[in-house]
MIVEXVO-740067 format. One line per 2 residues: number of its first residue (from 1); for each residue x, y, z of C-alpha. Coordinates in steps of 0.001 Angstrom, whole numbers, plus 500000, padded with zeros to 6 digits. Example, Ala and Ser with C-alpha at 12.3 -4.5 7.8 and 13.67 -1.06 7.14 Angstrom:
1) 512300 495500 507800 | 513670 498940 507140 $
***
This chain:
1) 500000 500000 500000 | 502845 502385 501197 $
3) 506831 502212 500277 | 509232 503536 502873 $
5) 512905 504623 502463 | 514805 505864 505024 $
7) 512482 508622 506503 | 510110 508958 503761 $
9) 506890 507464 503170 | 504818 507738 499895 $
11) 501436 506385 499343 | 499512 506960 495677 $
13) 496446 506090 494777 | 494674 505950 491406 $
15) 491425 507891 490263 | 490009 506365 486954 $
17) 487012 509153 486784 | 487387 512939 487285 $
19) 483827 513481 487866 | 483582 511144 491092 $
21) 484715 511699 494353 | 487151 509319 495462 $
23) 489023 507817 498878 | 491575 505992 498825 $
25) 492272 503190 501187 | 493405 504249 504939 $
27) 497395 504218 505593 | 499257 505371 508511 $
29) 502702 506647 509426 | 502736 505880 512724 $
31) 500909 503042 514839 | 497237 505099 515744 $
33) 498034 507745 513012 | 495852 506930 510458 $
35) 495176 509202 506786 | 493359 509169 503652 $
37) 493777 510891 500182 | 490585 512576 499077 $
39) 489646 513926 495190 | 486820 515651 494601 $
41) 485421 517662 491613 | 483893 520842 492110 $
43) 481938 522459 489201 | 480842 526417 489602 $
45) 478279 527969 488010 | 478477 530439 485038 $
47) 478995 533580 486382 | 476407 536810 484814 $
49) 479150 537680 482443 | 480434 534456 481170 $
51) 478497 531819 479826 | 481338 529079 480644 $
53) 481857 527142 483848 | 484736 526952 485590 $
55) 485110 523217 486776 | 488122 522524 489150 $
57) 488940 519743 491871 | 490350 519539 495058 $
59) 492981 517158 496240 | 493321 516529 499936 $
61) 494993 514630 502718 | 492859 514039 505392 $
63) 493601 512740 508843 | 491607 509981 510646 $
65) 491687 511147 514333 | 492674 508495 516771 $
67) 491143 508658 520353 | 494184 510735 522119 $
69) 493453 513239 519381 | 489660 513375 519631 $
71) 489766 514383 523889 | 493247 516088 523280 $
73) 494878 518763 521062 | 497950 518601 522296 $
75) 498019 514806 520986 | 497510 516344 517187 $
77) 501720 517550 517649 | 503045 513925 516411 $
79) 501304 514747 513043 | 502479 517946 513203 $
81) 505867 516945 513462 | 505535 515654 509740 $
83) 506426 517244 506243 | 504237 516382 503639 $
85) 503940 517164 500178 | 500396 516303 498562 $
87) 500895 516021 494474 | 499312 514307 491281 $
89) 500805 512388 488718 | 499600 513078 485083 $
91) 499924 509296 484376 | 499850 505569 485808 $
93) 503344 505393 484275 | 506109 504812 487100 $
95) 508940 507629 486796 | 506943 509399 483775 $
97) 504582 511971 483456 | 504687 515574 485237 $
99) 504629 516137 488857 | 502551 518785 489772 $
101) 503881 518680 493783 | 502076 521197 496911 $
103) 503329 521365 499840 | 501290 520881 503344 $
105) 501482 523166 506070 | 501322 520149 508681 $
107) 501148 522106 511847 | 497625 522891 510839 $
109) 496246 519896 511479 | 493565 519586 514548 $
111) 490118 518363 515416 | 488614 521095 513833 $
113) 490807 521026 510763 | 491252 517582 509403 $
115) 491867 518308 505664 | 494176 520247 504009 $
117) 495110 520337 499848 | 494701 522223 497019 $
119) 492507 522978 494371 | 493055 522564 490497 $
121) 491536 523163 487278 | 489881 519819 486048 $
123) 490512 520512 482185 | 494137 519999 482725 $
125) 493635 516293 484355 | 494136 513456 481586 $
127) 491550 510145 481763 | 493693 508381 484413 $
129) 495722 509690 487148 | 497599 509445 490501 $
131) 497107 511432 493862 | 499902 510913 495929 $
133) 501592 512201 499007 | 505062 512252 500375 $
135) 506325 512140 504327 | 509365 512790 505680 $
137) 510311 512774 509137 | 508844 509745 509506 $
139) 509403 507894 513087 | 511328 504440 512709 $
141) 508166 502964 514549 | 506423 502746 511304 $
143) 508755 501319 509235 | 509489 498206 511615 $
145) 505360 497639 511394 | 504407 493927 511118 $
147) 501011 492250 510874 | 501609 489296 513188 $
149) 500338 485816 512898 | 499856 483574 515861 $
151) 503232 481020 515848 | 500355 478211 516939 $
153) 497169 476894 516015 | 494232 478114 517546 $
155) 492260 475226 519399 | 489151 474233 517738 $
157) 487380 474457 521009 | 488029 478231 521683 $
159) 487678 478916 518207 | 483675 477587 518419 $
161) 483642 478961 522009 | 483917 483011 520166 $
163) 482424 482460 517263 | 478951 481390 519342 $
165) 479495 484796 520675 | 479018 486201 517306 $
167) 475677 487486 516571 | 474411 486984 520060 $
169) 471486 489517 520628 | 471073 488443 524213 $
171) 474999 489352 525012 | 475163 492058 522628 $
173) 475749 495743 522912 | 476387 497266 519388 $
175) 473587 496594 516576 | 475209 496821 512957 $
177) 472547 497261 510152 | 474218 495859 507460 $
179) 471903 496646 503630 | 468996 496106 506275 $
181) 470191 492830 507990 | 470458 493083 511808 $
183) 474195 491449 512662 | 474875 492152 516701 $
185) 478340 492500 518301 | 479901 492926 521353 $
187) 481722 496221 522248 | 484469 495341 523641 $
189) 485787 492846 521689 | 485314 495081 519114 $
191) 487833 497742 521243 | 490166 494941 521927 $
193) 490670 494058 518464 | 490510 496895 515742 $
195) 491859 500403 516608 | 488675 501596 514412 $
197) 486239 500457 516110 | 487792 501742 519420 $
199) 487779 505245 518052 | 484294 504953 516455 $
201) 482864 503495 519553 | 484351 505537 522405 $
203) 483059 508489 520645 | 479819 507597 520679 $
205) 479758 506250 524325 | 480463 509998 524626 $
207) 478195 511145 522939 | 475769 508773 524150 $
209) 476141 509535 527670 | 476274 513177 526850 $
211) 472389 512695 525362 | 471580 510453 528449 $
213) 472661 513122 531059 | 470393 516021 529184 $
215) 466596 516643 530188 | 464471 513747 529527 $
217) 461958 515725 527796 | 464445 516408 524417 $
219) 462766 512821 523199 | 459738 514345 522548 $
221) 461032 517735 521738 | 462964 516260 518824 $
223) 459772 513922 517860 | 457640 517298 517837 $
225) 460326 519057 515939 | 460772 516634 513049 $
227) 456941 515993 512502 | 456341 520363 512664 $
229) 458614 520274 509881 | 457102 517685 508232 $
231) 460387 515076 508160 | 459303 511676 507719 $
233) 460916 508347 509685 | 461602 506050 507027 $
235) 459896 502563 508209 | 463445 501148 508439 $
237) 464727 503974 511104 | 461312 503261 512860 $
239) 461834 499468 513045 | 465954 500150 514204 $
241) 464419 502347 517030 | 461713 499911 518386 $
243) 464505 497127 518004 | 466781 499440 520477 $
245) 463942 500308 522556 | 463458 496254 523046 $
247) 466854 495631 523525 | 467915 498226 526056 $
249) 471244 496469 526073 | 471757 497739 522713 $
251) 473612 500870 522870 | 474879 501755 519354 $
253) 473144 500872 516292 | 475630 501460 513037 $
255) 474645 501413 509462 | 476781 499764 506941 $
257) 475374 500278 503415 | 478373 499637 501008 $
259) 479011 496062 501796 | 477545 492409 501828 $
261) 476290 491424 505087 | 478097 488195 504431 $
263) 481198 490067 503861 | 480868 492072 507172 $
265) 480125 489012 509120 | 483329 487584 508206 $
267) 485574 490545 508847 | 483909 490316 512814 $
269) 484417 486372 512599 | 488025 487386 512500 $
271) 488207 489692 514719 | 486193 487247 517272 $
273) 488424 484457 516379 | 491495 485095 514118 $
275) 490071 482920 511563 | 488485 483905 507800 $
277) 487027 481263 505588 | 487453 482924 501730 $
279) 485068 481664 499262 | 485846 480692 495980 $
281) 486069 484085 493261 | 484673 481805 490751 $
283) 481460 480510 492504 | 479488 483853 492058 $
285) 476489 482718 494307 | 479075 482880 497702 $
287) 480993 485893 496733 | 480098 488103 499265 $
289) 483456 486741 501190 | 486328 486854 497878 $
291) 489278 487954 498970 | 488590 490780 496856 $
293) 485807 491681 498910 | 487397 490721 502318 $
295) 490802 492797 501296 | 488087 496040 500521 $
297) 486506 495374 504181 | 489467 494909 506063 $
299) 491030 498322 504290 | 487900 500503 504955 $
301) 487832 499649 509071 | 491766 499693 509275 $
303) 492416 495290 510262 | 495936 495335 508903 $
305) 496304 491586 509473 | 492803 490421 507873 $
307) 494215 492520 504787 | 497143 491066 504569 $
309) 495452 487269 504659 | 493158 488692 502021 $
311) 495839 490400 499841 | 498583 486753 500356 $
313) 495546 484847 499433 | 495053 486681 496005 $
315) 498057 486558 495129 | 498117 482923 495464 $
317) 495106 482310 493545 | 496551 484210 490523 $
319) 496543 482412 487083 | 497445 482965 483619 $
321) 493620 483407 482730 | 492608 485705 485542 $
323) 495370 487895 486179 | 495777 490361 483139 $
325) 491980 491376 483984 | 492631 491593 487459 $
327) 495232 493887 487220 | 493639 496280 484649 $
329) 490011 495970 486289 | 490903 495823 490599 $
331) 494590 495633 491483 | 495700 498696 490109 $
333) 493755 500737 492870 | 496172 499142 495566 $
335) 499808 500128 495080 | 500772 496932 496833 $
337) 498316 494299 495367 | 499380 495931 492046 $
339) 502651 495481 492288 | 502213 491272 493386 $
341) 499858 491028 490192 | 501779 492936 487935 $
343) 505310 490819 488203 | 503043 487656 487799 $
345) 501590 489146 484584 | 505229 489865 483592 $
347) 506795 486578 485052 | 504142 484606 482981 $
349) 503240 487073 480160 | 503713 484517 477199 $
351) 501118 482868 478692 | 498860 485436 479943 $
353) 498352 487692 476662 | 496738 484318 475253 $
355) 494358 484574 478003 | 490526 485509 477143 $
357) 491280 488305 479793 | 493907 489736 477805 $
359) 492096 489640 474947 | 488893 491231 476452 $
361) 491397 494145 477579 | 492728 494811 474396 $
363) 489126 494603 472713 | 487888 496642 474822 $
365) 490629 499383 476281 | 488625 502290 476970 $
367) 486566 499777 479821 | 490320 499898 481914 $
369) 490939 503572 482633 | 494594 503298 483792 $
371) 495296 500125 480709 | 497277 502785 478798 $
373) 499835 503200 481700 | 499701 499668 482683 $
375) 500393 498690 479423 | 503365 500791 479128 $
377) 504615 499474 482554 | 504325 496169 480970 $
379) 506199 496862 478415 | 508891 498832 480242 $
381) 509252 495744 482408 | 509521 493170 479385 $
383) 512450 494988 477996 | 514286 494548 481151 $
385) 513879 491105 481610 $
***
């Protein structure tokens, strides 16, 4: 995801449409220190003497506070400490293209400021490009970062023993809505084992017991409020509320739209027992857990181990037939699953580019919006063999 050398970390990250606001994956540069790359288009509207719009984007780095940093400012001084320079390349290809670099004033960062970047004109983006962001002063802590696996096997007893605990509504204190399917969890295993959901949570125990300690009257002042304006609650929020008033052990109820509730049932499996069962990319009716989709879970809540399972395991499951496609549709959008399906496409490229998925690519290149760097990366790579 992130190369280091020396002091310096970089992290890039592809955007394939300039019209879409994009993320990229969390990284961090410190353990707890945790960022994001942000693009976003911005189109203004003609002014009264111009009939043209002036359509420009911004490019960001934003920081993901940890909880030090959400109770104290002072904590906000490691990031500080940083230099960063936020840029984007005008091309996929590596060492080619122009650099247009900005620096960050770091020391700006704080709980009331989390994103800082710059804004650009979109005409002068190309079809494909790369946000990126460059460190120094970055602490040796980060670069000795492992994900660690256990050096034994996990009995099969304790292993059944947690995952019972999964899904347990009579044990259960957090209520995840996951596209409309109930899935219940217990907080503080959650805490114990992902450094996201210990931020997320704590903050809303906060505010939770901030709501709790008010008069006990707002209920109905906020009912009143919302129907005198004439808001509706959607059946669904009505059903979550009566679910919460029946379980009164139930004191956080989280909705998870952009993912499979099979897939998000697996990433808490492993963090309830260390384990992940992936299912097999090619039977489409169980592909809720790929390691495709377990890799995109494990980025978006921050489980650095998970990830790497789910990134080792795609690697291994690479083949002549399905890589090509992989790397021009999915890999390219993770610098370091890119670069493990990229030297197998090069490794076995006599055999790959007589893949169907080859073919499909070069039948159909405008479907790949970074294929014309890849390509040329391919290429580059050949003639060095």
């Amino acid at each position: 995801m992130a190369t280091r050398t020396s002091t310096i970390l970089t992290f890039e990250f592809g955007v394939s449409d300039s019209s879409k606001k994009t993320w990229s994956p969390p990284f961090a540069t410190s353990p707890g220190r945790f960022w994001q790359l942000h693009y976003r288009a911005i189109s203004s509207k003609k002014s009264q003497h111009s009939q043209d719009s002036h359509d420009n984007c911004t490019i960001a780095l934003a920081a993901i506070p940890n909880e030090q940093e959400v109770q104290l400012p002072a904590a906000w001084t490691e990031r500080n400490k940083l230099t960063g320079t936020l840029y984007y390349k005008e091309n996929a290809l590596i060492g080619f293209g122009k650099i247009i670099p900005q620096p960050i004033q770091m020391d700006r960062y704080s709980l009331e400021l989390r994103a800082l970047g710059f804004s650009h004109p979109r005409s002068e983006l190309p079809e494909g490009f790369i946000i990126g962001v460059q460190f120094s002063n970055v602490q040796d802590t980060c670069k000795s970062m492992k994900y660690p696996f256990p050096t034994k096997p996990i009995p099969s007893s304790l292993v059944d023993a947690w995952a019972a605990e999964l899904n347990k509504q009579s044990t259960a204190d957090v209520q995840f809505v996951v596209q409309e399917q109930a899935i219940y969890a217990n907080s503080s295993i959650l805490c114990q084992r992902s450094e996201y959901f210990r931020n997320f949570l704590r903050s809303k125990w906060a505010e939770s017991n901030s709501f709790d300690n008010s008069n006990n009257n707002d209920n109905n002042a906020i009912v009143n409020t919302i129907n005198n304006n004439g808001f509706v609650i959607f059946q669904q929020q009505q059903q979550q509320l009566q679910s919460i008033s029946q379980n009164p052990q139930i004191k956080c109820t989280i909705q998870i739209p952009d993912f499979h509730p099979a897939t998000f049932a697996e990433m808490l499996r492993f963090l309830y027992t260390d384990q992940v069962n992936f299912d097999d990319d090619t039977n489409q009716e169980s592909s809720a857990r790929t390691a495709l989709a377990i890799l995109e879970i494990s980025d978006k809540y921050l489980i650095g181990e998970l990830r790497q399972r789910a990134k080792e395991r795609i690697i291994s499951s690479l083949t002549a037939e399905n890589s090509a496609e992989f790397l021009f549709a999915q890999a390219w959008k993770w610098p370091d699953v890119k670069k493990g399906v990229f030297d197998y496409v090069v490794r076995n490229f006599n055999d790959v580019r007589k893949s169907e998925g080859f073919q499909r690519i070069r039948s159909n290149f405008d479907a790949y919006p970074m294929a014309t760097g890849l390509f040329a990366d391919i290429l580059n790579a050949l003639s060095l063999v």
